[in-house]
C-alpha positions as CSV (number, residue, x, y, z in Angstrom):
1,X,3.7,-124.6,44.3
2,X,5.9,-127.9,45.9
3,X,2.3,-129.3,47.3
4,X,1.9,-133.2,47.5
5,X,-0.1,-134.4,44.2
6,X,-1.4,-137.5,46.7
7,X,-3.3,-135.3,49.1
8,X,-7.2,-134.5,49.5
9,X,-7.6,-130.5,48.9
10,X,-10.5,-128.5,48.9
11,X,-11.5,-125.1,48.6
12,X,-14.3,-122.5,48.0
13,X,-15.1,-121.8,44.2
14,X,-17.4,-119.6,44.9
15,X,-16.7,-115.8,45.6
16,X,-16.6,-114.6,49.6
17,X,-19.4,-113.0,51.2
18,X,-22.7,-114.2,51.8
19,X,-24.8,-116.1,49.3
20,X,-28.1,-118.1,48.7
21,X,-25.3,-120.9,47.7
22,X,-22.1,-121.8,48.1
23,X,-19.1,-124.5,46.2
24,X,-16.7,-125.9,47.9
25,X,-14.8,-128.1,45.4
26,X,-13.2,-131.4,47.3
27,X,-10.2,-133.5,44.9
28,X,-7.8,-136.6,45.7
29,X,-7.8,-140.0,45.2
30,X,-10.3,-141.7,48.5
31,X,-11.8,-138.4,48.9
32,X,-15.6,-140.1,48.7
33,X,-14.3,-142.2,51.5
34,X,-13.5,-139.2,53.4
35,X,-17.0,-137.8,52.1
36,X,-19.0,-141.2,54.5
37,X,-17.6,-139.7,57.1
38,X,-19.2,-136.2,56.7
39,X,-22.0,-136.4,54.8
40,X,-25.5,-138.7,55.5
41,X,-28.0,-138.8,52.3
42,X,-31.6,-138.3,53.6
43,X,-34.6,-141.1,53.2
44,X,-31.5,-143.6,52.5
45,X,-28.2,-144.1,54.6
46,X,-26.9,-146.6,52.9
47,X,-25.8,-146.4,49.3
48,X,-22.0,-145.9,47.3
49,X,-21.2,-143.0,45.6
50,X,-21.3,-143.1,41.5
51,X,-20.3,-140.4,39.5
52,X,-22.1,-137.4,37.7
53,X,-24.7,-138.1,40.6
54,X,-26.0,-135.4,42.8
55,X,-27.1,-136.5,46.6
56,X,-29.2,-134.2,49.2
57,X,-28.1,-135.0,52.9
58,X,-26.7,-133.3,55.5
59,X,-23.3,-132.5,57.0
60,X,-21.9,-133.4,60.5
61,X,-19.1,-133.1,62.6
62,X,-19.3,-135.9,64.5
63,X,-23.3,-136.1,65.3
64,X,-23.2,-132.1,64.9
65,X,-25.7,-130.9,62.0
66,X,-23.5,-128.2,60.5
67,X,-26.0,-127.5,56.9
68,X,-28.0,-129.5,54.7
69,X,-26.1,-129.7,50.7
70,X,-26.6,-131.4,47.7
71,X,-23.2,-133.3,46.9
72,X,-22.0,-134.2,43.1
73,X,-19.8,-136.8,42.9
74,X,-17.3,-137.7,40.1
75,X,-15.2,-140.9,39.9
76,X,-11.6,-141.2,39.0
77,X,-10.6,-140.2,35.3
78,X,-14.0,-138.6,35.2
79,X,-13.7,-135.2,37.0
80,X,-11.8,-131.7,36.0
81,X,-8.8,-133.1,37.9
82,X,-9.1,-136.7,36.9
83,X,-9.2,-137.3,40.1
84,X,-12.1,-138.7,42.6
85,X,-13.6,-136.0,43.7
86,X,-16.9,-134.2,44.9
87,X,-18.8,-131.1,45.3
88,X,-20.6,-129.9,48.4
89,X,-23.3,-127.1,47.5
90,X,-24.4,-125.8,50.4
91,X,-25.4,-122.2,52.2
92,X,-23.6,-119.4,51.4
93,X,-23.4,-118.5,55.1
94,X,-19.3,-117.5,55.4
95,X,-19.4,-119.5,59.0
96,X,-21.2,-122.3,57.4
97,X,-18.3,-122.8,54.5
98,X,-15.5,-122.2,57.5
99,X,-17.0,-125.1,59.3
100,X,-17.5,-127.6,56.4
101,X,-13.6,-126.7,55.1
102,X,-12.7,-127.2,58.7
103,X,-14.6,-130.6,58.9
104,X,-12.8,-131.3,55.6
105,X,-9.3,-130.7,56.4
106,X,-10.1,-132.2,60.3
107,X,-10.7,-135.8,58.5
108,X,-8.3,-136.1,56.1
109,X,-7.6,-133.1,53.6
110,X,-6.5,-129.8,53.5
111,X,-6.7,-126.0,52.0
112,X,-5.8,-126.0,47.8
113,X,-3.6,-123.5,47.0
114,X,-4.4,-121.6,44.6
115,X,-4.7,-123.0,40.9
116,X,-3.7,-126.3,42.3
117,X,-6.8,-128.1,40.8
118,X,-6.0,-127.0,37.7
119,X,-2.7,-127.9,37.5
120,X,-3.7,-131.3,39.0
121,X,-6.1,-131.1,35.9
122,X,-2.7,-130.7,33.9
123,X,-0.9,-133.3,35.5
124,X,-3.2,-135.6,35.1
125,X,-3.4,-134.8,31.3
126,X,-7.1,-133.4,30.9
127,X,-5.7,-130.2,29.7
128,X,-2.9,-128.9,28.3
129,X,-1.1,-125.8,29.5
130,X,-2.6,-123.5,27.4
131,X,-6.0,-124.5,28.1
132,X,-5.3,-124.4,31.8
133,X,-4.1,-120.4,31.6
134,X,-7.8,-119.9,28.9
135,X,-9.5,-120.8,32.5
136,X,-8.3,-118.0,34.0
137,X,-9.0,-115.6,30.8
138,X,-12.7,-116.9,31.1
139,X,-12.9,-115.8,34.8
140,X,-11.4,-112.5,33.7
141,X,-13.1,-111.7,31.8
142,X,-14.4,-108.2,30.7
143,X,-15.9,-108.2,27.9
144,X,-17.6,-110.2,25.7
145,X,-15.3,-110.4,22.7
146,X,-12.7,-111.7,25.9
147,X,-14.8,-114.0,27.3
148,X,-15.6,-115.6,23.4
149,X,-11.8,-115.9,22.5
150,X,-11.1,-116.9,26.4
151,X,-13.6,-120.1,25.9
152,X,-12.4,-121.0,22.2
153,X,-8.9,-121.8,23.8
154,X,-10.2,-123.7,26.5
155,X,-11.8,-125.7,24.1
156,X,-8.1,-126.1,22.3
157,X,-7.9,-123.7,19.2
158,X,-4.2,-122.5,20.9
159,X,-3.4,-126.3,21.3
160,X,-4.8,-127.8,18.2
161,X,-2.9,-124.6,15.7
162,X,0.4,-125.3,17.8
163,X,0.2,-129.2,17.4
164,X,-0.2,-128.7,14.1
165,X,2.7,-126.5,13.5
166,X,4.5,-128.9,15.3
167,X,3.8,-132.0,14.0
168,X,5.3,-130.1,10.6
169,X,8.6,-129.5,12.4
170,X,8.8,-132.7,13.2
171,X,8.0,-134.4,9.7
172,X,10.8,-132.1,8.6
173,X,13.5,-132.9,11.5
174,X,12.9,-136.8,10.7
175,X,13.2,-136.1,7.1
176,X,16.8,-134.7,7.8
177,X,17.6,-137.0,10.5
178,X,17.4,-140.1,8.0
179,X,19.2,-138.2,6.0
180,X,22.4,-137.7,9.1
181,X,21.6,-140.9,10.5
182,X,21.9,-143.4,7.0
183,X,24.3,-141.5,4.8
184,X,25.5,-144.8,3.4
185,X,21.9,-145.3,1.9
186,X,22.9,-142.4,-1.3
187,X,19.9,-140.4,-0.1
188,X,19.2,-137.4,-2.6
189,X,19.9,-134.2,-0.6
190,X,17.2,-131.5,-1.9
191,X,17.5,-128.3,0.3
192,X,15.2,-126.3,-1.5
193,X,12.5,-128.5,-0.8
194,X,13.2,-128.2,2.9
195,X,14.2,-124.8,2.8
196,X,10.7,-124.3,1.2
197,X,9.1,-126.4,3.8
198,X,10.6,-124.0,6.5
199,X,9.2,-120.9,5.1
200,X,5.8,-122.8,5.0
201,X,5.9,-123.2,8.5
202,X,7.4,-119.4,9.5
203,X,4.8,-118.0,7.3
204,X,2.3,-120.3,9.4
205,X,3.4,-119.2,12.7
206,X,3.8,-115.2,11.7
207,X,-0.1,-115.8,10.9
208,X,-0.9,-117.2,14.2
209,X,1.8,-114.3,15.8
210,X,0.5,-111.2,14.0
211,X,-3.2,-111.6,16.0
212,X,-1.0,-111.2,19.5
213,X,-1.2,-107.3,19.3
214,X,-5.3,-107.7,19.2
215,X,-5.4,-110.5,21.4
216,X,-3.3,-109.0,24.0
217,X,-5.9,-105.5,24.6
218,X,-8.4,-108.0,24.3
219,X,-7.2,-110.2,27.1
220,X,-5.7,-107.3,29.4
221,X,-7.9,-104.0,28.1
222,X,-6.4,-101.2,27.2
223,X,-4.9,-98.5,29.6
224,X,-5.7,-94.7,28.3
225,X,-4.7,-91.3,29.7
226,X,-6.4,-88.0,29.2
227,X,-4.2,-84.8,29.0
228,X,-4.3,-81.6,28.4
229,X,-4.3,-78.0,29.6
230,X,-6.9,-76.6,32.1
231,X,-10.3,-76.2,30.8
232,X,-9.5,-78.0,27.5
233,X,-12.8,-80.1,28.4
234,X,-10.7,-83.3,29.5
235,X,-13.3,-84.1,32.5
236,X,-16.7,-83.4,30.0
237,X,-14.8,-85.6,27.6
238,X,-14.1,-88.0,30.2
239,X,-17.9,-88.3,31.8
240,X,-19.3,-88.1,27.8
241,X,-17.2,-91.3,27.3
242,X,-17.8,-93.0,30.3
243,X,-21.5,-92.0,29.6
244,X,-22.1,-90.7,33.6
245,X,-21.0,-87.8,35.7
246,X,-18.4,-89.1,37.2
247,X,-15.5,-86.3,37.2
248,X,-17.0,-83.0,38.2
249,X,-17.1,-80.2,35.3
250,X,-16.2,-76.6,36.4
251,X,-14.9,-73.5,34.6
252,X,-12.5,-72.9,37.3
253,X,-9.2,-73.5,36.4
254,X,-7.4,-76.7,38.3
255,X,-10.9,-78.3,39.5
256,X,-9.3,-81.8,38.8
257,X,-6.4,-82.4,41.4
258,X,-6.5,-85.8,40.5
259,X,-6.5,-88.2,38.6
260,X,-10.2,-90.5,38.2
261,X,-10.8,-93.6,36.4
262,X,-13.6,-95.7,34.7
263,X,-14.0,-98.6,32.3
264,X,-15.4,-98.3,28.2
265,X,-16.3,-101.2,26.1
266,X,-15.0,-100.0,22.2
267,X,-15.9,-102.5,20.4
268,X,-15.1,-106.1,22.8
269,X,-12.0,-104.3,24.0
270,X,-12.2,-103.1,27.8
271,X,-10.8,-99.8,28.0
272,X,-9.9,-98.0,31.5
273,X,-10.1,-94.3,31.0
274,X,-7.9,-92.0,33.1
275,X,-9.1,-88.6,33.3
276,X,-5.9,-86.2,34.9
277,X,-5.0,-83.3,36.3
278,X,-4.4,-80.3,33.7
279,X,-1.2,-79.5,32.6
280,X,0.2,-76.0,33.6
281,X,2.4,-74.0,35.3
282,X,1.6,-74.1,39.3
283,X,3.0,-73.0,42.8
284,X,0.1,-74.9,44.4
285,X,1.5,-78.2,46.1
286,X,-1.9,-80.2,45.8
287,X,-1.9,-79.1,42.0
288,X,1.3,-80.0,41.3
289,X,1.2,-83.3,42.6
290,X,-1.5,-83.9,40.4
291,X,0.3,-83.2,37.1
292,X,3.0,-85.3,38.0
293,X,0.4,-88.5,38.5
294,X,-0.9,-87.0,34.9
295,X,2.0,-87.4,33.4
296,X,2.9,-90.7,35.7
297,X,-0.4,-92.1,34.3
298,X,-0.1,-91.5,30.7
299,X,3.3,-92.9,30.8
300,X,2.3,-96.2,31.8
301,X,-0.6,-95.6,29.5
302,X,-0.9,-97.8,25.9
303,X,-2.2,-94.4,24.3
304,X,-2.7,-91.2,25.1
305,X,-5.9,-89.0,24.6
306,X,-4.5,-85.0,24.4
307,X,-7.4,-82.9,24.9
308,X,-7.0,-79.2,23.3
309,X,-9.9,-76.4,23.3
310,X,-11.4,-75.8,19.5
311,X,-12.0,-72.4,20.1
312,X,-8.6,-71.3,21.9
313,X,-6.5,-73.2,19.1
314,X,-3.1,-75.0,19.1
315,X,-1.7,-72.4,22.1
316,X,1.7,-72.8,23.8
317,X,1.2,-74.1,26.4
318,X,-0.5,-77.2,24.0
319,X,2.8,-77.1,22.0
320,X,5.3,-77.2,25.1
321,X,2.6,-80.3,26.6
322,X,2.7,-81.8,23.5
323,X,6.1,-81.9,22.9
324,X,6.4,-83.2,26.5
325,X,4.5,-86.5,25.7
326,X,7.3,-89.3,24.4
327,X,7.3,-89.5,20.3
328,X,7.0,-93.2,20.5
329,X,3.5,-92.4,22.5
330,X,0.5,-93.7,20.2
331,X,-1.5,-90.8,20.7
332,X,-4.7,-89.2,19.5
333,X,-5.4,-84.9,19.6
334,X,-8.9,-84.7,20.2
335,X,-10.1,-81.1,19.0
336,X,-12.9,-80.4,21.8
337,X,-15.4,-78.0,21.0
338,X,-15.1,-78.6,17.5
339,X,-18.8,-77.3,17.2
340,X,-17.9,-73.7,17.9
341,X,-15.6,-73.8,14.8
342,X,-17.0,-75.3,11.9
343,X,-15.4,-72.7,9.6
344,X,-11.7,-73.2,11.0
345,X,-12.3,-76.7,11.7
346,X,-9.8,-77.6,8.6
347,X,-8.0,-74.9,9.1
348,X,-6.9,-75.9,12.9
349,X,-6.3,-79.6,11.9
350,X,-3.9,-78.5,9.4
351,X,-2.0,-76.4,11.8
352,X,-2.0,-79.4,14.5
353,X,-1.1,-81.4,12.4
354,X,2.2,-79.5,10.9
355,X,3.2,-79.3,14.2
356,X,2.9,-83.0,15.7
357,X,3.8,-85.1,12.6
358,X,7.7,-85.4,13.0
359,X,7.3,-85.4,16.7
360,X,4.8,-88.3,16.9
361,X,5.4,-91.7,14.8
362,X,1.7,-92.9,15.5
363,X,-0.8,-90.5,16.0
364,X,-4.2,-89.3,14.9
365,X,-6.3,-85.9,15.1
366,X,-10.1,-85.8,15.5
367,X,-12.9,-83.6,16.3
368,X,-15.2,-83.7,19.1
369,X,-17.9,-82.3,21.3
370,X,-18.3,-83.8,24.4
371,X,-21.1,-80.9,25.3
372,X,-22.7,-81.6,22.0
373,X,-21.9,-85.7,22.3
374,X,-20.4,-85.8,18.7
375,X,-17.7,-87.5,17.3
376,X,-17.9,-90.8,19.1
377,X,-18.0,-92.8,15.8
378,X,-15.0,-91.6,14.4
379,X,-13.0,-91.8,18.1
380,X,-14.1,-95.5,18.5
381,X,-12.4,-96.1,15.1
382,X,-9.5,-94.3,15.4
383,X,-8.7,-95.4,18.6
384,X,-8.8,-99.4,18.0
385,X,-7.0,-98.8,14.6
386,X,-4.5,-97.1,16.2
387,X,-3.9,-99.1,19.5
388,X,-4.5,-102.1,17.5
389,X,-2.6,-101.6,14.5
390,X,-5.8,-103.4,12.5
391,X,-9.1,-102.2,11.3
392,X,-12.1,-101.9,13.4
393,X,-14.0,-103.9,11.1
394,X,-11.8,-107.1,11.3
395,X,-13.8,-110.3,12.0
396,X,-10.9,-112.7,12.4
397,X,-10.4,-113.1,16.3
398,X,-7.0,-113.8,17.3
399,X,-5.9,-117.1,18.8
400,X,-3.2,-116.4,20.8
401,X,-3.9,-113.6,23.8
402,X,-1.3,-114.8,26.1
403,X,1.7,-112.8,26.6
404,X,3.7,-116.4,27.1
405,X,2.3,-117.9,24.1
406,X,3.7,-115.0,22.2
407,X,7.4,-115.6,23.1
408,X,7.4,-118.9,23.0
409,X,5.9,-119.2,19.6
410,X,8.4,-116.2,18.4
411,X,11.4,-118.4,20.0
412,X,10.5,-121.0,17.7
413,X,10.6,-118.9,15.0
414,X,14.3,-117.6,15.2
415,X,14.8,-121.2,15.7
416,X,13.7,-122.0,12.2
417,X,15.0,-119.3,10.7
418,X,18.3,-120.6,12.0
419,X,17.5,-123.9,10.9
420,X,16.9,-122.2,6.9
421,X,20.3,-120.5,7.3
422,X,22.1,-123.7,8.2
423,X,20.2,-125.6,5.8
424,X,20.9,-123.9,2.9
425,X,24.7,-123.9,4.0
426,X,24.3,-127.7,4.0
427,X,25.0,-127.9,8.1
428,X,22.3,-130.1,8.2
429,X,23.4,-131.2,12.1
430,X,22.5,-127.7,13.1
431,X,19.5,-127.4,10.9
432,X,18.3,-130.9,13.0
433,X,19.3,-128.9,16.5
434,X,17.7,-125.7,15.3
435,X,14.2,-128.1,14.7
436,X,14.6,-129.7,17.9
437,X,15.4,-125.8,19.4
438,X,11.9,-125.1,17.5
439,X,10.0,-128.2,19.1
440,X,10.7,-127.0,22.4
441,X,9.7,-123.7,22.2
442,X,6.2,-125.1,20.9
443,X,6.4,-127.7,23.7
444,X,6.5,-125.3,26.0
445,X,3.6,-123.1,25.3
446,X,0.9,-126.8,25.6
447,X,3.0,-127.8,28.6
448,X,4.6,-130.9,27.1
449,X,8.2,-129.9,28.3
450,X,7.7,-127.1,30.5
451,X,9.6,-126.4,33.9
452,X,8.2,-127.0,37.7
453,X,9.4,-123.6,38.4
454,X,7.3,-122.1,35.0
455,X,4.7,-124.3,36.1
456,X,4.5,-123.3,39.6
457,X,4.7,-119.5,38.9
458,X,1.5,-119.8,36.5
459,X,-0.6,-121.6,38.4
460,X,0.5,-119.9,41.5
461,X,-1.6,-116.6,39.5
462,X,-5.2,-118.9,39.8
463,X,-7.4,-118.5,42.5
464,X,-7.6,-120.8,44.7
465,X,-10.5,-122.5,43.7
466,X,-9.7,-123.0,40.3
């Protein structure tokens, strides 16, 4: 995004297709003048905008009536951008929002690109970096747990706990810097106590790092993949789950050719359920294409769902799919049918588990029925400890979500762990470079020192109205 900061821009904010209303979101510095030119208020043509007022008139193109709108208007330092700007709501007819943008751009302004009022939001210092990526989050959104931990760092938890952790680092370089800078002053040189400090602020950050796992699937969902052998009850699984017939259920081996998917809420995270192929031996072409987009999917997948038939046991052709499913694969056996075998039930478990426990490093065995719809509880549970690596029961949301956020803040880290190394060594000069390395890494995730070309490739993600 190289766009020039001094020019009008507009766009939609409202989603395309027809509507009872539309937004179209107008920002730069003289845009109300441009707005006189466009826009007559009814009962009283002559007035001056102020902001946080709304005005019903009309727009023209020259002394063409293109709709009537109701206009908000916000001065300078007073808007999302900090900019003048102004807000035409008008029909959500897709001609009618063509010909205002046209009119727009026709007397002065031109097409935003996309997340270019945010950053101008950014620029102009109403937000801060991480509170301009939360925006996005809230219009993502898919659940409601998302949408809660989305709007808290919008409203700055993810700035306030990094400015905090960095106005610590920065005590502590000062501290040392006297120290470098005045050595003539006889300064008492206590590395313990700044050692000490350090570990303070590591433990600090590991707290605000350790939620990132969580916050992550709660931000991006969680991808899962159904597998199993033909008939193992994958695609009644799959539609007990998903709580509809979606995937069609049929004792005929190799009904599903491939593969379907759906979205779960488990509790606040969004999970997309993939329901495959089943695993076997085939000549058909169809069929076999279908196994490899099984096997595709649950590769990609964050954990895998392997679906095996209570009542036919751990077979071998389980044990060879199994095995076929990488160790380092979170997965979870579901015993299907577990109904039919209430005497063997422990029995069975036992057996699986023999088998999969120095094959798999994180795994877990339950029992189901999806014809009987039992089981659910303990699935739910298992499968966000698992994924999650944190009980089901944790209030505590995580503050940082943001993939970014996490690297950045580890970076800083290393940095003063470094800075604790060379410290206790007494190389205080590269203790005071390790701090600064530390301060960066922290300016970076609010923005303060981050790069055009970081800048550019983040915003460039927005849509175009935000």
């Amino acid at each position: 995004m190289s766009s020039d900061t001094e020019d009008i821009i507009c766009a939609r904010a409202t989603p395309a297709g027809g509507s009872a209303i539309a937004i179209i979101r107008v920002s730069g510095n003289g845009c109300h003048a441009l707005l006189h030119k466009i826009f007559r208020k009814k009962f009283n043509p002559g007035f001056t905008f102020k902001s946080h007022h709304a005005y019903y008139g009309t727009i023209f193109d020259n002394e063409e009536i293109i709709d009537d709108a109701l206009v908000i208007t916000f001065s300078e330092g007073k808007s999302f951008t900090g900019e003048e700007s102004f807000e035409i709501n008008s029909h959500g007819s897709e001609i009618v929002i063509a010909l205002i943008l046209r009119i727009i751009c026709k007397t002065g302004g031109r097409l935003a690109e996309p997340g270019e009022f945010s950053k101008r939001a950014f620029l102009n210092g109403k937000i801060d970096l991480s509170e301009a990526e939360a925006i996005m989050d809230v219009v993502n959104a898919s659940t409601k747990q998302a949408a809660n931990i989305a709007v808290k760092q919008l409203n700055g938890t993810v700035k306030n706990e990094i400015n905090f952790i960095k106005n610590l680092v920065a005590d502590l370089l000062a501290e040392i810097e006297v120290y470098i800078d005045y050595p003539e002053e006889d300064l008492s040189l206590d590395t313990a106590v700044w050692t000490g400090a350090i570990d303070s602020i590591i433990n600090q950050s590991n707290t605000m790092l350790n939620g990132f796992t969580r916050g992550k699937y709660i931000r991006e969902g969680i991808q899962a993949a159904i597998l199993g052998k033909t008939n193992a009850g994958k695609s009644t699984l799959f539609n007990y789950l998903l709580n509809e017939d979606k995937a069609i259920v049929s004792d005929i081996h190799g009904t599903t050719r491939d593969y379907l998917d759906g979205v779960i809420n488990i509790s606040g995270y969004g999970v997309r359920l993939y329901d495959t192929a089943g695993l076997r031996k085939t000549l058909d072409p169809i069929e076999l294409e279908g196994t490899k987009r099984a096997i595709s999917i649950s590769d990609k997948s964050d954990i895998v769902l392997y679906v095996l038939s209570g009542s036919e046991g751990l077979t071998d052709n389980d044990k060879v799919n199994i095995q076929s499913i990488s160790s380092d694969k979170k997965t979870i056996i579901i015993v299907n049918k577990i109904d039919l075998i209430q005497e063997k039930k422990n029995q069975l478990i036992n057996e699986i588990t023999n088998f999969i426990e120095n094959h798999f490093i994180n795994f877990r065995i339950i029992g189901m029925s999806a014809i009987q719809k039992t089981g659910i509880e303990e699935f739910n549970t298992q499968f966000i400890e698992l994924v999650t690596n944190t009980s089901i029961t944790e209030s505590t949301d995580p503050i940082i979500t943001n993939e970014r956020h996490a690297n950045k803040l580890l970076e800083s880290i290393n940095s003063l762990s470094n800075a604790k190394t060379n410290m206790h060594n007494q190389i205080l000069d590269l203790a005071a470079f390790d701090l600064r390395q530390s301060l960066n890494s922290l300016g970076e995730i609010t923005g303060e020192i981050t790069p055009n070309d970081i800048l550019d490739k983040i915003f460039s993600t927005f849509c175009v109205g935000k």
